[in-house]
CHARMM-style PDB file with segment names, atoms N, HN, CA, C and O in Angstrom:
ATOM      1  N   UNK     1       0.812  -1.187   0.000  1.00  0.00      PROA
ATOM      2  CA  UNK     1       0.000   0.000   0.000  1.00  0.00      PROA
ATOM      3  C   UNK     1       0.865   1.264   0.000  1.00  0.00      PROA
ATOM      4  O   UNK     1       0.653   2.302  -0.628  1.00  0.00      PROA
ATOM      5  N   UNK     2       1.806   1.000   0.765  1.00  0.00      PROA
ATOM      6  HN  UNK     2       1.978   0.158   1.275  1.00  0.00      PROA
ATOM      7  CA  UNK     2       2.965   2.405   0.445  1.00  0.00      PROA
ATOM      8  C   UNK     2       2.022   3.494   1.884  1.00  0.00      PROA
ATOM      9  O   UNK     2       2.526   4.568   1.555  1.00  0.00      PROA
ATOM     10  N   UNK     3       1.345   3.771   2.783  1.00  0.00      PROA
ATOM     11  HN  UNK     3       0.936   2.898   3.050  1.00  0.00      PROA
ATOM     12  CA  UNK     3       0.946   4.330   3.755  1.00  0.00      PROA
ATOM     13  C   UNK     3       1.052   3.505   4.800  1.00  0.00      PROA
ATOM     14  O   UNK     3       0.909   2.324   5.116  1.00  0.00      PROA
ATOM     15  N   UNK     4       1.573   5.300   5.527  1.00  0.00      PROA
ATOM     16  HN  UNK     4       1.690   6.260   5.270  1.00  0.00      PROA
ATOM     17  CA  UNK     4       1.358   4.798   7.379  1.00  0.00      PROA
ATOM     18  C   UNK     4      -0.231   4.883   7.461  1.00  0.00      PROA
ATOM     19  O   UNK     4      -0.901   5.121   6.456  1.00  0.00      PROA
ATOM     20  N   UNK     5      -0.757   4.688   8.641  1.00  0.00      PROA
ATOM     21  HN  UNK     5      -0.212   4.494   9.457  1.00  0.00      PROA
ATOM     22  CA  UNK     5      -1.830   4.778   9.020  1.00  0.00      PROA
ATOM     23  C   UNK     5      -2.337   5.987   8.954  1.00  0.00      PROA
ATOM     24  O   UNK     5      -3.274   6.273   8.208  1.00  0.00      PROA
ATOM     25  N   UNK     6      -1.690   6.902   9.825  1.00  0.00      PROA
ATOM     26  HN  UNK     6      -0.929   6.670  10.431  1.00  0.00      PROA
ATOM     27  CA  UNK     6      -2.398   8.142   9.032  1.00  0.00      PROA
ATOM     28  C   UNK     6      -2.501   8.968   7.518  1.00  0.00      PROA
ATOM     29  O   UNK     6      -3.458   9.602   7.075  1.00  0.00      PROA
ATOM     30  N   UNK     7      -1.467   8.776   7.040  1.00  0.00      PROA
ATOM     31  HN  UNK     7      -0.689   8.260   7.400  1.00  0.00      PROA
ATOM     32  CA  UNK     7      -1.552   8.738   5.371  1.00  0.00      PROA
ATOM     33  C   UNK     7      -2.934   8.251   4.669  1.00  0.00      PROA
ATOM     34  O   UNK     7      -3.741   8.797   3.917  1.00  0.00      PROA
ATOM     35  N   UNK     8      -2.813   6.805   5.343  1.00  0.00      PROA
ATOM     36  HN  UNK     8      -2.156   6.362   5.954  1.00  0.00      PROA
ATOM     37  CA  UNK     8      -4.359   6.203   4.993  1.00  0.00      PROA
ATOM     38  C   UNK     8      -5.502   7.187   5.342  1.00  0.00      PROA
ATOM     39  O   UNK     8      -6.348   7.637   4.570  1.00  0.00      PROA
ATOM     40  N   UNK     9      -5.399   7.350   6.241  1.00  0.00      PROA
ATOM     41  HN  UNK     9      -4.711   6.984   6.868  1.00  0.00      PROA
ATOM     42  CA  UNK     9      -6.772   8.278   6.572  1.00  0.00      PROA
ATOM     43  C   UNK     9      -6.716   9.256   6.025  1.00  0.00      PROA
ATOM     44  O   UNK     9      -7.584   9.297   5.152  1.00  0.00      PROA
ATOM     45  N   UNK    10      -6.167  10.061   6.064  1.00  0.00      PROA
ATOM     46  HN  UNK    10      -5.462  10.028   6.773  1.00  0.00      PROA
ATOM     47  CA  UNK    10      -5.606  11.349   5.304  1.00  0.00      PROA
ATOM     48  C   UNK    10      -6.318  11.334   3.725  1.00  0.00      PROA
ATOM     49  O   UNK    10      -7.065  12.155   3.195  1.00  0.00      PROA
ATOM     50  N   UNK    11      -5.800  10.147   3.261  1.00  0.00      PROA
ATOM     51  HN  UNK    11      -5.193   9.479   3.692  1.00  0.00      PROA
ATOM     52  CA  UNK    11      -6.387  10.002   1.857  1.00  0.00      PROA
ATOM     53  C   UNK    11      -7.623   9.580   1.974  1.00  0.00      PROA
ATOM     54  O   UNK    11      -8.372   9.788   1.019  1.00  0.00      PROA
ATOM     55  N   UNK    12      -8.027   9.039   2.899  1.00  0.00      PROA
ATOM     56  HN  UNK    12      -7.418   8.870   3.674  1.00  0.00      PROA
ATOM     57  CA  UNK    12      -9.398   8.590   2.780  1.00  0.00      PROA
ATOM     58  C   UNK    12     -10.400   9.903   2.824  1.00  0.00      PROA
ATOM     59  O   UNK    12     -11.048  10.179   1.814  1.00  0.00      PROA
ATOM     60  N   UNK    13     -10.499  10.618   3.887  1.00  0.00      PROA
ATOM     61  HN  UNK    13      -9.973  10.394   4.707  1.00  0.00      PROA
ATOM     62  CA  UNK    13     -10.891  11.678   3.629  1.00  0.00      PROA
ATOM     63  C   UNK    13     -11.206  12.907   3.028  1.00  0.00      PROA
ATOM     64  O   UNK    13     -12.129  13.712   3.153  1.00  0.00      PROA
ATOM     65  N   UNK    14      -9.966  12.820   2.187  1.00  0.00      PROA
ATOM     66  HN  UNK    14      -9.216  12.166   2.085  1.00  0.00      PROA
ATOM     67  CA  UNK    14      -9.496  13.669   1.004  1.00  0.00      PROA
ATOM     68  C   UNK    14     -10.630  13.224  -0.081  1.00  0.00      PROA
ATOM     69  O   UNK    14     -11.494  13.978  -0.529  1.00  0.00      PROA
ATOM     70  N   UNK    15     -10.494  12.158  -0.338  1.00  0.00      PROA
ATOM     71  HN  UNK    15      -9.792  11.545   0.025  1.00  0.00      PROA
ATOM     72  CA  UNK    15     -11.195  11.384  -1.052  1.00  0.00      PROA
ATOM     73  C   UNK    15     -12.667  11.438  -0.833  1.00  0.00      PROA
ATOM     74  O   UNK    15     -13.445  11.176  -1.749  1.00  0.00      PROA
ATOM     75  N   UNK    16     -12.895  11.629  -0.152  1.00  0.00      PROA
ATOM     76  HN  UNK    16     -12.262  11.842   0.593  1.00  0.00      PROA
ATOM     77  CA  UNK    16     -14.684  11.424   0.488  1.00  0.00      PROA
ATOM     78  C   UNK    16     -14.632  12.519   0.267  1.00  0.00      PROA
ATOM     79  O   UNK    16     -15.205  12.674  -0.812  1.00  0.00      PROA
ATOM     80  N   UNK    17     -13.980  14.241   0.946  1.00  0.00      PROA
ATOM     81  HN  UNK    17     -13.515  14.116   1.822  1.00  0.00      PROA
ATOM     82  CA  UNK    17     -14.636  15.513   0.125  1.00  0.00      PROA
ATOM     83  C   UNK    17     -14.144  15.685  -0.957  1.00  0.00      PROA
ATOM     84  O   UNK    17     -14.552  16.676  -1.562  1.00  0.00      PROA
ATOM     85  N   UNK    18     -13.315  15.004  -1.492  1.00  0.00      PROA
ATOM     86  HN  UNK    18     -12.983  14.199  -1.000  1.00  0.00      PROA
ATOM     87  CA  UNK    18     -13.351  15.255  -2.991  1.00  0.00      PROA
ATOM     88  C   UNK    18     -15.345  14.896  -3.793  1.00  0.00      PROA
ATOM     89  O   UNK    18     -16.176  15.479  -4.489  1.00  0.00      PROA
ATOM     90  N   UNK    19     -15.205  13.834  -3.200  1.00  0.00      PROA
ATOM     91  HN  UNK    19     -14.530  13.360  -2.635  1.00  0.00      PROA
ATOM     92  CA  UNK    19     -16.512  13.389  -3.564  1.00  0.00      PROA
ATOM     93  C   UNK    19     -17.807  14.522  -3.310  1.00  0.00      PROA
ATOM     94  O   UNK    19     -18.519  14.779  -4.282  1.00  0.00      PROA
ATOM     95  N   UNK    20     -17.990  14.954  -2.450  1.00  0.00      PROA
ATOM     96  HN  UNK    20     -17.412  14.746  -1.661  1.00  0.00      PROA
ATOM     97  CA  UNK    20     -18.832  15.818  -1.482  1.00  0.00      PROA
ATOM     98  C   UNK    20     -18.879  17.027  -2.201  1.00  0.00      PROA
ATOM     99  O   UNK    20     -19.976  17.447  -2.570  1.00  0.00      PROA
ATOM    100  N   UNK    21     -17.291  17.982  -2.592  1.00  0.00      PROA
ATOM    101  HN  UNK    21     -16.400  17.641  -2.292  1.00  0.00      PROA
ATOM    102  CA  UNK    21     -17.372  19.106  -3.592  1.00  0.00      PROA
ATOM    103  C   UNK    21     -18.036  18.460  -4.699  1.00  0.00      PROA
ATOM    104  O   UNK    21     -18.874  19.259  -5.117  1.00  0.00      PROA
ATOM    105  N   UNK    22     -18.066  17.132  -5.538  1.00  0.00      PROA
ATOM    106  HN  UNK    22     -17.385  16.483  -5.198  1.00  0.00      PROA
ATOM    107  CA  UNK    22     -17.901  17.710  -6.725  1.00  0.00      PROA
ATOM    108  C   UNK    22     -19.445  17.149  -6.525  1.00  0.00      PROA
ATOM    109  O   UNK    22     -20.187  17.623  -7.385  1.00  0.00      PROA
ATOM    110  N   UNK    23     -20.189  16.154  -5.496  1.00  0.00      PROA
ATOM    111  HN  UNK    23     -19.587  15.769  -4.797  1.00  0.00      PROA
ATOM    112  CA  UNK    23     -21.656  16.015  -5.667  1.00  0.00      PROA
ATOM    113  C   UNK    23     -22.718  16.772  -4.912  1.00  0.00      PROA
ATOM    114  O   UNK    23     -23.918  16.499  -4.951  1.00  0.00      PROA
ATOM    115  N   UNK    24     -22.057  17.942  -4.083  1.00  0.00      PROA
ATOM    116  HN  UNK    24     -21.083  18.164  -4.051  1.00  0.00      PROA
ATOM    117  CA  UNK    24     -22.991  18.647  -3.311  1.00  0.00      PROA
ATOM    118  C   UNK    24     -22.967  20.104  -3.343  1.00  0.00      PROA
ATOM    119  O   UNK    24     -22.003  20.690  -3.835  1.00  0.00      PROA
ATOM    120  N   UNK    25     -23.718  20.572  -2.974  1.00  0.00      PROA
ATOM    121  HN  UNK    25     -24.501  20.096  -2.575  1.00  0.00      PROA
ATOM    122  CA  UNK    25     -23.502  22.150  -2.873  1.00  0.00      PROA
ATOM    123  C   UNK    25     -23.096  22.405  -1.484  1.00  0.00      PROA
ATOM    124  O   UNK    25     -23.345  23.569  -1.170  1.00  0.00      PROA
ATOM    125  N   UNK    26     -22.558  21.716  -0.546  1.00  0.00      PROA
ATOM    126  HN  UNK    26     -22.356  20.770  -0.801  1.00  0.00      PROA
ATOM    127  CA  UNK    26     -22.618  21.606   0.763  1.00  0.00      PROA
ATOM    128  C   UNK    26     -21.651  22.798   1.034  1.00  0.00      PROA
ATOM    129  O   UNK    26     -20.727  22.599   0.244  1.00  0.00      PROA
ATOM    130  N   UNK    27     -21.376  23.948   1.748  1.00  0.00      PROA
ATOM    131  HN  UNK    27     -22.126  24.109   2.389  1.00  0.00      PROA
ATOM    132  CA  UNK    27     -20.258  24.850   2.287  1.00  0.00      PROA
ATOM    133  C   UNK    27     -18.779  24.007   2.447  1.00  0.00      PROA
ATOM    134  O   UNK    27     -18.734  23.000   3.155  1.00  0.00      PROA
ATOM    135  N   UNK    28     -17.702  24.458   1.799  1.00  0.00      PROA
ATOM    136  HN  UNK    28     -17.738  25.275   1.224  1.00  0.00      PROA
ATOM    137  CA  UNK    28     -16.437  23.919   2.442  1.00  0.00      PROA
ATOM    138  C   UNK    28     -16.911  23.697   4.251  1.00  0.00      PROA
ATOM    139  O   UNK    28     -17.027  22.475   4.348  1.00  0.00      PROA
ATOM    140  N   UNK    29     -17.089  24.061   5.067  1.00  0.00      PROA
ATOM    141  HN  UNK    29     -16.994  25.053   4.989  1.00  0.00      PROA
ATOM    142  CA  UNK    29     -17.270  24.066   6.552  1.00  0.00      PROA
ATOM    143  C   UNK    29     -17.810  23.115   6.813  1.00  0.00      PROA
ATOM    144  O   UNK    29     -17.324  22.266   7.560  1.00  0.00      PROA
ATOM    145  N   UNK    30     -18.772  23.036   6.347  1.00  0.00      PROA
ATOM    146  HN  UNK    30     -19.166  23.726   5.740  1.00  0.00      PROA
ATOM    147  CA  UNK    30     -19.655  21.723   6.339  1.00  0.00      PROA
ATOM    148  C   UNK    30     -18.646  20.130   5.964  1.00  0.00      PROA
ATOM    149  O   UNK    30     -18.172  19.255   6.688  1.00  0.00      PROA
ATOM    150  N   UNK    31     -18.658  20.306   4.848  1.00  0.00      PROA
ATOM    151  HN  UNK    31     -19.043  21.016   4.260  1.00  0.00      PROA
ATOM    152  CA  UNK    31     -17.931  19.664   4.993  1.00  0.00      PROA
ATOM    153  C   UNK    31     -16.313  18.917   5.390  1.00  0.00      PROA
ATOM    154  O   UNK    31     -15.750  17.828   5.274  1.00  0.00      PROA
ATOM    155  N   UNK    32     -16.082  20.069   5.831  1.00  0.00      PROA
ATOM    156  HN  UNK    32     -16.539  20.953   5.925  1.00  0.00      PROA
ATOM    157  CA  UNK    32     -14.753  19.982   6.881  1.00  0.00      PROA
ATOM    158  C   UNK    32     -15.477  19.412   7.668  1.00  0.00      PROA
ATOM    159  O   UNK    32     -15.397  18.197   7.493  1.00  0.00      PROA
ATOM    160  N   UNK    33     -16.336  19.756   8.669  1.00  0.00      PROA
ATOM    161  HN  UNK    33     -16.401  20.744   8.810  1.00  0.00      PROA
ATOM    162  CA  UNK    33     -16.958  18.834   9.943  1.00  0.00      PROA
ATOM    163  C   UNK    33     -17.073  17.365   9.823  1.00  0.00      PROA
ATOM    164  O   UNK    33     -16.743  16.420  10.539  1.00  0.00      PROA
ATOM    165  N   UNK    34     -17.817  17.528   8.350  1.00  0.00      PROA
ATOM    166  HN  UNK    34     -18.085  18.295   7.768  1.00  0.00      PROA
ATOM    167  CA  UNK    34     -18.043  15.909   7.925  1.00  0.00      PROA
ATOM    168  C   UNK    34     -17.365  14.769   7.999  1.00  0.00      PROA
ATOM    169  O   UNK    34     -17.573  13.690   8.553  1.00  0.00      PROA
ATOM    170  N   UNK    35     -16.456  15.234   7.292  1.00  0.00      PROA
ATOM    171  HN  UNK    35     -16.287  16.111   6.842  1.00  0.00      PROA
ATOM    172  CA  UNK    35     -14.969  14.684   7.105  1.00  0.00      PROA
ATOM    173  C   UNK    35     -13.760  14.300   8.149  1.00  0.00      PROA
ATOM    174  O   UNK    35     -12.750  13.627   7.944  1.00  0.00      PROA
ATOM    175  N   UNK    36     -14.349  15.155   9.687  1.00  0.00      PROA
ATOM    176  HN  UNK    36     -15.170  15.701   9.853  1.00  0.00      PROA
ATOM    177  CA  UNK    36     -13.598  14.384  10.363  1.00  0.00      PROA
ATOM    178  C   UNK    36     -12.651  15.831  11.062  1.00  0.00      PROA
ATOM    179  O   UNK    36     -12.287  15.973  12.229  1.00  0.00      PROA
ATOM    180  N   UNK    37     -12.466  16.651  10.033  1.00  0.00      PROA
ATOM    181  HN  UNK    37     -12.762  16.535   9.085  1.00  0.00      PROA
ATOM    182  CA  UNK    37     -11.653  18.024  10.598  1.00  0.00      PROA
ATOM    183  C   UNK    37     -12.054  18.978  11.664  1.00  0.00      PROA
ATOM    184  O   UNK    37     -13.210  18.958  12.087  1.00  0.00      PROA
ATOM    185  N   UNK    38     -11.188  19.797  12.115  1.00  0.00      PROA
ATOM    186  HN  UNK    38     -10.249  19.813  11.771  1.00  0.00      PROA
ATOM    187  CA  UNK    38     -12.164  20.697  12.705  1.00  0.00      PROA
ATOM    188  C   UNK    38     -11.166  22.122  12.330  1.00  0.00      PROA
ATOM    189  O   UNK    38     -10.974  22.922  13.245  1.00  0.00      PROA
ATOM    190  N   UNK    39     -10.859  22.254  11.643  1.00  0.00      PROA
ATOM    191  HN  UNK    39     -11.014  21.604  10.900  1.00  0.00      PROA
ATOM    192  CA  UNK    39     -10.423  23.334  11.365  1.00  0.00      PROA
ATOM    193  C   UNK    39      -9.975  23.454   9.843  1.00  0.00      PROA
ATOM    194  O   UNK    39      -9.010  22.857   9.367  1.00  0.00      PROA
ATOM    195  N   UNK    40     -10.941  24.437   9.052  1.00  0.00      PROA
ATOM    196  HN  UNK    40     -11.725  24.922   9.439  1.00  0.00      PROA
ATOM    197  CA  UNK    40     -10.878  24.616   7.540  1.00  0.00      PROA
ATOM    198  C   UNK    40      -9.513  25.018   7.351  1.00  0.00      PROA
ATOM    199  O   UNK    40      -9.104  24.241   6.488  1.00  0.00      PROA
ATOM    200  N   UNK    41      -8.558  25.803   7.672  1.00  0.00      PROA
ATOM    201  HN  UNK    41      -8.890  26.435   8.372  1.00  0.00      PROA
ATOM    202  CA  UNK    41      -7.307  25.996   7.662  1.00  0.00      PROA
ATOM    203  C   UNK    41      -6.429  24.879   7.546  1.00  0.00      PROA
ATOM    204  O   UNK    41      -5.642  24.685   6.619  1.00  0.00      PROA
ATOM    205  N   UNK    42      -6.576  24.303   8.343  1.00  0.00      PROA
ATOM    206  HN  UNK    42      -7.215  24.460   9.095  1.00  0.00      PROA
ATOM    207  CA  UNK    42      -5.853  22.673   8.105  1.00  0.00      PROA
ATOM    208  C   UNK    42      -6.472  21.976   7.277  1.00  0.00      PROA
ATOM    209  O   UNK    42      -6.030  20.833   7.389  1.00  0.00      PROA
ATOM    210  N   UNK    43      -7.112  22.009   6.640  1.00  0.00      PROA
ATOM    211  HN  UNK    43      -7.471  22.938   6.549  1.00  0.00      PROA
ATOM    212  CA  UNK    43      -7.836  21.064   5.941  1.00  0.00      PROA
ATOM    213  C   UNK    43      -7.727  21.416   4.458  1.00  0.00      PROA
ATOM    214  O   UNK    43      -7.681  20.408   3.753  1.00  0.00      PROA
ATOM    215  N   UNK    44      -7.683  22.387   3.902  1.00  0.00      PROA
ATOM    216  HN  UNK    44      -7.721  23.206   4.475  1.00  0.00      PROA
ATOM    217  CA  UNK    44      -7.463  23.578   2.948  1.00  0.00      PROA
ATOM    218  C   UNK    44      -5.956  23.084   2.304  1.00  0.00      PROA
ATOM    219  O   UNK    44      -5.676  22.822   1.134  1.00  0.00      PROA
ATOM    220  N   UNK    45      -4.838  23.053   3.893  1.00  0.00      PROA
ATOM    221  HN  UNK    45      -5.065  23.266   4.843  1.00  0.00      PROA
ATOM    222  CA  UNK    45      -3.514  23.116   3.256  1.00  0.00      PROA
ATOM    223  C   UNK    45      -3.540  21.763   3.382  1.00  0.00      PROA
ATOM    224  O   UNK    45      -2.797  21.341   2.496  1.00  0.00      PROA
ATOM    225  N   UNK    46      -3.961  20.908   3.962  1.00  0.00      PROA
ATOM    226  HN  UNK    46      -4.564  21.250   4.682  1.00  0.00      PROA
ATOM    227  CA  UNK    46      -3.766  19.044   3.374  1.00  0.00      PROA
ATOM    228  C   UNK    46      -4.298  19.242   1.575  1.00  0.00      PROA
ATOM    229  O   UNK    46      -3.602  19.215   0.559  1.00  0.00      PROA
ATOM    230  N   UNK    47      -5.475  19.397   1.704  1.00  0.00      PROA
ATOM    231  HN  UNK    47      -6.040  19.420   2.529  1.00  0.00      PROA
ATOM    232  CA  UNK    47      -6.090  19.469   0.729  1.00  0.00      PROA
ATOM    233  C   UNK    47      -5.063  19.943  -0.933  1.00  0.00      PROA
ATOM    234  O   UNK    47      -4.948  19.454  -2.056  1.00  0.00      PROA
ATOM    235  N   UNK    48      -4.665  20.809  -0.400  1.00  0.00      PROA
ATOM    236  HN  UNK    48      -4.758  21.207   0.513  1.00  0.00      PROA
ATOM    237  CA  UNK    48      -3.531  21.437  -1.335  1.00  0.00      PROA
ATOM    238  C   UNK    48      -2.395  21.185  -1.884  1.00  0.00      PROA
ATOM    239  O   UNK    48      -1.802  21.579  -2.888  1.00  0.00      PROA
ATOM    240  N   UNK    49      -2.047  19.910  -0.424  1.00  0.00      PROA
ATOM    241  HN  UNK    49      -2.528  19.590   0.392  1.00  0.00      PROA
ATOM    242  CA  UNK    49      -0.884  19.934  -0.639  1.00  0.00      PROA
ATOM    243  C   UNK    49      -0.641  18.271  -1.977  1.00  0.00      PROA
ATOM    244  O   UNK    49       0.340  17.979  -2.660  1.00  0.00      PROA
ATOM    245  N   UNK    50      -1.981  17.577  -1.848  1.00  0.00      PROA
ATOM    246  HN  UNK    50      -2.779  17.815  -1.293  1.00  0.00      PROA
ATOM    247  CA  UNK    50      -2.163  16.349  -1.902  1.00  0.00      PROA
ATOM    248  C   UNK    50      -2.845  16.748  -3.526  1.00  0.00      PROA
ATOM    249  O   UNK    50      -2.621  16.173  -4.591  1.00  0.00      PROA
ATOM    250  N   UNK    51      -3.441  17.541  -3.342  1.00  0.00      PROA
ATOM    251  HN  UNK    51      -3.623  18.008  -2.476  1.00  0.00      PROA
ATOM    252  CA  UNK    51      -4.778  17.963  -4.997  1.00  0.00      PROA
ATOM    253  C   UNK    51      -4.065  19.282  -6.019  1.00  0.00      PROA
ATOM    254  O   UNK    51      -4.439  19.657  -7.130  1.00  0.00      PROA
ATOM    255  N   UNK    52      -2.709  19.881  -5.010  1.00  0.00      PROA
ATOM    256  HN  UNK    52      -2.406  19.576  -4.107  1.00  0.00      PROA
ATOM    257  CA  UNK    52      -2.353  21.375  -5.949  1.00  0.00      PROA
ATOM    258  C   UNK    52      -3.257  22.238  -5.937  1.00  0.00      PROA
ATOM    259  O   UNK    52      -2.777  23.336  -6.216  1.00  0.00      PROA
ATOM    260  N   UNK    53      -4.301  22.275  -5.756  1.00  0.00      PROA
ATOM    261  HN  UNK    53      -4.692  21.382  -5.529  1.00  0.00      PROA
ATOM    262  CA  UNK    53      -4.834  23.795  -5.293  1.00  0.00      PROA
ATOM    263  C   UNK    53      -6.138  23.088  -4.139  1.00  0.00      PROA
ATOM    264  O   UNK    53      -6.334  21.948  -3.717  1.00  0.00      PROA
ATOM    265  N   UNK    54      -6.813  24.367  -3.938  1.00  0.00      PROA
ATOM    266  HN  UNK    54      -6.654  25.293  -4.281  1.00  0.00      PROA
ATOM    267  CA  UNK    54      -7.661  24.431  -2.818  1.00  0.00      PROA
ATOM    268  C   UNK    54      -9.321  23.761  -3.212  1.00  0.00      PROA
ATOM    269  O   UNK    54     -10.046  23.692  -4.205  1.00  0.00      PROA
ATOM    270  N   UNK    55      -9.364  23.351  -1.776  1.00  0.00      PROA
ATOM    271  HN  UNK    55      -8.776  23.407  -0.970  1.00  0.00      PROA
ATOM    272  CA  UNK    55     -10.851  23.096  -2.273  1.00  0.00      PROA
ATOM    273  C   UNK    55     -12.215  23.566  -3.221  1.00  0.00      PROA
ATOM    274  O   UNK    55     -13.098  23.037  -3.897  1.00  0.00      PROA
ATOM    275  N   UNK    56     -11.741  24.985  -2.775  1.00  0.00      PROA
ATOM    276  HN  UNK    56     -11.023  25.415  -2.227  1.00  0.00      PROA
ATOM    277  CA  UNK    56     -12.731  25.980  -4.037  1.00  0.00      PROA
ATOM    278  C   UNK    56     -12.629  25.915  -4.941  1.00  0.00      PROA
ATOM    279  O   UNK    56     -13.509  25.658  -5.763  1.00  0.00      PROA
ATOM    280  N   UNK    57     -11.194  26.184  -5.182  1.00  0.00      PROA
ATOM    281  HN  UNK    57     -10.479  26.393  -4.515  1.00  0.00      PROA
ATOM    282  CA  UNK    57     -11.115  25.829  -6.453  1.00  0.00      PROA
ATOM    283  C   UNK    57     -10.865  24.535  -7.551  1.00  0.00      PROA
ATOM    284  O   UNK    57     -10.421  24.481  -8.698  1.00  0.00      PROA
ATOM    285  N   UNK    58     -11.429  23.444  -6.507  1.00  0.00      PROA
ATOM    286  HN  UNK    58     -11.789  23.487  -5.575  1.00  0.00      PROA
ATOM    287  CA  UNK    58     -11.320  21.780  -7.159  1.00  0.00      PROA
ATOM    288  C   UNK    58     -12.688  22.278  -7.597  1.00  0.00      PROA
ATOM    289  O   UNK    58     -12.843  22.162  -8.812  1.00  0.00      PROA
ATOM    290  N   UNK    59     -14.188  23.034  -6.660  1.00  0.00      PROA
ATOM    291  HN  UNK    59     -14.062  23.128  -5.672  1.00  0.00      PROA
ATOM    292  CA  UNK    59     -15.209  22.646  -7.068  1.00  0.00      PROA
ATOM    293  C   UNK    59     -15.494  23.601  -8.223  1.00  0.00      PROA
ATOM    294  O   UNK    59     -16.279  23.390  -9.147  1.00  0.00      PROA
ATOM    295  N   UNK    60     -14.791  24.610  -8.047  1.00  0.00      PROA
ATOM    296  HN  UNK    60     -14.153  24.782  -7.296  1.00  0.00      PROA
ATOM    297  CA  UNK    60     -14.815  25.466  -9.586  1.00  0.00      PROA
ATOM    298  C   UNK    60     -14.290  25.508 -10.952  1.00  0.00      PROA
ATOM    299  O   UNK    60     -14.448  26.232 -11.935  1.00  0.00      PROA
ATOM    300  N   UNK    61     -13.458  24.239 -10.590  1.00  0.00      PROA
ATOM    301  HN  UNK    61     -13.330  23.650  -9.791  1.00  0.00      PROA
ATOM    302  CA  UNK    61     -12.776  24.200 -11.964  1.00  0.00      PROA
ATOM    303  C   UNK    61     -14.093  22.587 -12.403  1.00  0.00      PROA
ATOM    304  O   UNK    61     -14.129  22.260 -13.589  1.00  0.00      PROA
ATOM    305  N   UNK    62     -15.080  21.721 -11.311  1.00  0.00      PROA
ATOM    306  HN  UNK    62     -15.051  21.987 -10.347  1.00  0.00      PROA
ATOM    307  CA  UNK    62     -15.653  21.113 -11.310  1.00  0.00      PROA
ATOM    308  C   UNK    62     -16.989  21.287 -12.025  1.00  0.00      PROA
ATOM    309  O   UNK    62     -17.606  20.529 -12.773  1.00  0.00      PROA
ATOM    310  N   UNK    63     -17.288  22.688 -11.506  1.00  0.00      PROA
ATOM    311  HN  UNK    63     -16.786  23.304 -10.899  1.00  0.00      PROA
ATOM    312  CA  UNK    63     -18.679  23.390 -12.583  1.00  0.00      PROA
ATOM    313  C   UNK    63     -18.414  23.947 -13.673  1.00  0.00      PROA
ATOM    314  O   UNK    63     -19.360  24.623 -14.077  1.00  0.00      PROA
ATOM    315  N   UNK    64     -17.460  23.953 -14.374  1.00  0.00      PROA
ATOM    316  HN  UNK    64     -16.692  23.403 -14.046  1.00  0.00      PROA
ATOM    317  CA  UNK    64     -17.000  24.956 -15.696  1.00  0.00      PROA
ATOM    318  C   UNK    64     -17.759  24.074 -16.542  1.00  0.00      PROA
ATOM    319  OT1 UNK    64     -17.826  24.286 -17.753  1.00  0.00      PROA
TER     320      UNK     64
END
């Protein structure tokens, strides 16, 4: 698998709001909670660091 345990999760989550932006209209916040986070700031720069840009803009380049 190539992951520690938290890696795993890390991606798992990533993965689930990846899902969430591109099938909901739900608030980034919202779904930060969902997902397990509690702080959009941290979640933003995982998000970033793993996808190259930010959540907003995964779901905006998602509605074009």
């Amino acid at each position: 698998m190539g992951y520690n345990f938290t890696d795993y999760i890390k991606e798992l989550r990533i993965n689930y709001a990846k899902k969430l932006l591109k099938e909901t209209d739900k608030a980034i916040k919202g779904i930060v909670e969902e997902i397990g986070y509690t702080d959009v700031a941290s979640f933003t720069r995982t998000f970033r660091q793993k996808e190259g840009i930010t959540p907003g803009k995964y779901r905006e380049v998602l509605t074009k």
